[in-house]
N, C-alpha and C positions, 0 to 999 in steps of 0.2 A: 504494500500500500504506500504512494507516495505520499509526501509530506502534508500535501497539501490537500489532499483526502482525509488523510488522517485530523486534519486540524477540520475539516467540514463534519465530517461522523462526530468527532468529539464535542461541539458546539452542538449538534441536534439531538446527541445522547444525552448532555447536561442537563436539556433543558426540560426534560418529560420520565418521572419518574419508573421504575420497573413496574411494567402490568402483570395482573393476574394471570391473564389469559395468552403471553409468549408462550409462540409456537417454535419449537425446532423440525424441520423436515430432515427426512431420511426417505433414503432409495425403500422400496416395498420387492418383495419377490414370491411370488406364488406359494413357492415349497417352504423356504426359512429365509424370513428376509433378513436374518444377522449374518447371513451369508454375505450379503450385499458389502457388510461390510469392508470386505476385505476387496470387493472385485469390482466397488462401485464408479471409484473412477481414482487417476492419480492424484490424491488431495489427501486432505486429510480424513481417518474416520469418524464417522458419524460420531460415535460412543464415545471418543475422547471429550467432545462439544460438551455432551450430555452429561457425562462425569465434572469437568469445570464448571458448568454450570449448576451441577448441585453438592461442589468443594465452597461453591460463593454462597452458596444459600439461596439461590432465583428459582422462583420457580416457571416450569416450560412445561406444558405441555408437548408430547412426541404425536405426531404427524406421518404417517409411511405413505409414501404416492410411489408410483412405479415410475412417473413421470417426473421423481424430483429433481435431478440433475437438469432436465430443460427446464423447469421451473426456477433454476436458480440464477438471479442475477451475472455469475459470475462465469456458468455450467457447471459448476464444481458444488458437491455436496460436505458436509450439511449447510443449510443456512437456515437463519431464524427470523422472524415474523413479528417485530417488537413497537406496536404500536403503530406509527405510518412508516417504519424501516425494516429494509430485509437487508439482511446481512450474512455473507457465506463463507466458510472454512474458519478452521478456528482459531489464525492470526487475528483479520480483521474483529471475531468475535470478541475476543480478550480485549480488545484497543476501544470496543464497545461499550463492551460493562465496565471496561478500567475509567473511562469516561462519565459514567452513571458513579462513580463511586465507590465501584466493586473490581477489588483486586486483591490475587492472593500472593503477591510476590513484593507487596508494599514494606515489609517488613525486612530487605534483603538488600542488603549493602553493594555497592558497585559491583567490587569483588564479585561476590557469588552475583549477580543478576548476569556477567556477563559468563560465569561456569554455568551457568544454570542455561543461557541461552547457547555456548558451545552444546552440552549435555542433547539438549533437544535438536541442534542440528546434526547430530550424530547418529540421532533416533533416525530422525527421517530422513535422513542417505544411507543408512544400513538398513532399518527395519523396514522401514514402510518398501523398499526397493528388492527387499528379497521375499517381500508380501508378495506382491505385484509380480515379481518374476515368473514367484513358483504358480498362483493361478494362470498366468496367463503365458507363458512361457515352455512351461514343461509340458508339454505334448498331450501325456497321458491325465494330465491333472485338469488342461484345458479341455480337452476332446471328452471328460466323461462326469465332470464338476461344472468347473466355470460358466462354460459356454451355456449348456443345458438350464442352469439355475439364474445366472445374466437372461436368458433373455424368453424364458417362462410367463412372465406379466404379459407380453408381447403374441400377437396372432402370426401367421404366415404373411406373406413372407420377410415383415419386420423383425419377427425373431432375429430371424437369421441374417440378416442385414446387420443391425446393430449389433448383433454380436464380435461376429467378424471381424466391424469396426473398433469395436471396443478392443478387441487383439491385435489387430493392427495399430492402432493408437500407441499401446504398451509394449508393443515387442520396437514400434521406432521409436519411441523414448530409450530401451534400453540399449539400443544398438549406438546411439549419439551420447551415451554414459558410460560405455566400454562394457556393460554387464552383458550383452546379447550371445559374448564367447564363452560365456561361465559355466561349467559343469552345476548341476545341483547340488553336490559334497561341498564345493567351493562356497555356493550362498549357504548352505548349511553350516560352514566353518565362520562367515563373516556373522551370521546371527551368533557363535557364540560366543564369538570375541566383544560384540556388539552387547550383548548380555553377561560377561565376565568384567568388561566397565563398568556396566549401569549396579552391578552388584557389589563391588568394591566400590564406587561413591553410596552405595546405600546404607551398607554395614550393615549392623546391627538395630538403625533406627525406624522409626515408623516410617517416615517419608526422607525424603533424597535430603530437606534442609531439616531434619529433624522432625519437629512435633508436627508443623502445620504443612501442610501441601501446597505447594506451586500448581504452574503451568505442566512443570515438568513431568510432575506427579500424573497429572490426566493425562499428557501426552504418553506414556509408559502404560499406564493402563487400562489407554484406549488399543495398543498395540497387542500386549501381554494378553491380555483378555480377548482379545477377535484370533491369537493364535490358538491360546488353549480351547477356544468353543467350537472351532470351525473345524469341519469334516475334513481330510485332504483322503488323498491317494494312498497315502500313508502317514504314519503317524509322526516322522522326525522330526521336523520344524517343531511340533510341541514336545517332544522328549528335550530339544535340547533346553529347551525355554525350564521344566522343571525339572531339570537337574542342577538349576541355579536355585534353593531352597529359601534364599531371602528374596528373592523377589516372587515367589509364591505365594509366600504369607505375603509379602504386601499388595497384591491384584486379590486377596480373598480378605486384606483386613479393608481395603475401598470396598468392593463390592458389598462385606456386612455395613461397613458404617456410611455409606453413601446411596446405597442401592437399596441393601431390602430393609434397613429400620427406616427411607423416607416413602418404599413403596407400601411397609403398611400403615403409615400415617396417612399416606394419599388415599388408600383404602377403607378407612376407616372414619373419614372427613366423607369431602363429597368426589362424587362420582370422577374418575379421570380417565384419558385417553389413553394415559401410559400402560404399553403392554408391558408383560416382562419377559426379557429375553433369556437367553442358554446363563444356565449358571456353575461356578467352580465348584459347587456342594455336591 
């Protein structure tokens, strides 16, 4: 987001308090649409958005359309629906609510704001890239996952259309970032290098800065969590992700304290749209 967007959203976000009724959209898919998450388009996921936004305490309504990526200002998923602003992927989201008031990395000295944002670009040139490879990349992961669950919502012969597209989109992305000559072992080895960092800055603490959660925090456990729920071909991508055993318990200490003690309060209030998705229990 250039600067001068950035100074236009933050002036519109100031001025109108957080509504009730923010919507975040997300892709929909016939079979399981947390699938989507992983194969919805090269951005960020869905569930990262939805996790920071309930580390800040806002609450949103979730949204599934099969059509949300054309719905979104930007095509990129998710975006959200805040009053007379939509807004997509979960930079400009942050710069949003940081705007409204709501930020969880206010507390975070030069120093760490600028490990904390190396950390997160580390995430999404290793992980989110070796997501994205292995759906749409590996042959047999495409040809009998991806493609079939991508483009389900869809009749003939847009299924197949859009899909295609959608594989072709990501195999020329990866081929203009040198990943298109990688063996599978190879992206298998960068995830666990990629997860032997984020586990040594984690240690032994609840979150990456200690007590309270960042950006960082949702970004890892939007990632962590769409690897361990999601179906593949085979199961290695998530083997390696929990044989790192601190960052296990921390994708299952968000999910109880973010997830299912605010989904039974939304349950137990009034009626919500939020469904609930695959869980680490």
């Amino acid at each position: 987001m250039s600067l001068a967007a950035e100074a236009f959203v933050s002036q519109i976000a100031a001025a109108e308090p957080w509504p009730e009724n923010a919507t975040l959209y997300q892709p929909l898919n016939g079979k399981n649409h947390f699938f989507m998450l992983i194969s919805c388009h090269v951005s960020y996921v869905p569930i990262m958005s939805q996790a920071y936004l309930k580390m800040c305490g806002l609450p949103v309504h979730l949204c599934c359309r099969a059509n949300a990526e054309y719905m979104s200002p930007s095509g990129k998923v998710p975006f959200i629906h805040v009053g007379n602003q939509v807004v997509s992927e979960l930079g400009p989201i942050v710069q949003f609510t940081k705007a409204k008031g709501h930020s969880l990395s206010d507390g975070l000295d030069d120093v760490q704001r600028a490990e904390m944002k190396a950390y997160m670009e580390l995430v999404n040139n290793m992980l989110l890239t070796a997501e994205l490879y292995i759906q749409w990349c590996d042959n047999a992961t495409a040809a009998e996952i991806t493609r079939p669950r991508y483009s389900s919502p869809y009749s003939w012969p847009l299924n197949y259309i859009l899909a295609y597209q959608k594989q072709w989109e990501v195999r020329r992305k990866m081929n203009a970032i040198g990943w298109a000559g990688k063996s599978l072992e190879q992206v298998y080895e960068d995830v666990s290098q990629c997860c032997q960092a984020l586990s040594q800055r984690l240690g032994t603490q609840p979150y990456f800065f200690n007590k309270q959660p960042t950006e960082l925090d949702a970004l890892v456990f939007g990632h962590l969590f769409t690897i361990l729920t999601t179906r593949l071909t085979n199961d290695e991508l998530g083997e390696r992700v929990k044989s790192f055993t601190n960052l296990l318990s921390f994708c299952r200490r968000i999910e109880q304290n973010y997830f299912e003690e605010q989904d039974r309060d939304s349950q137990s209030g009034a009626s919500s749209r939020h469904s609930k998705g695959p869980s680490l229990m």
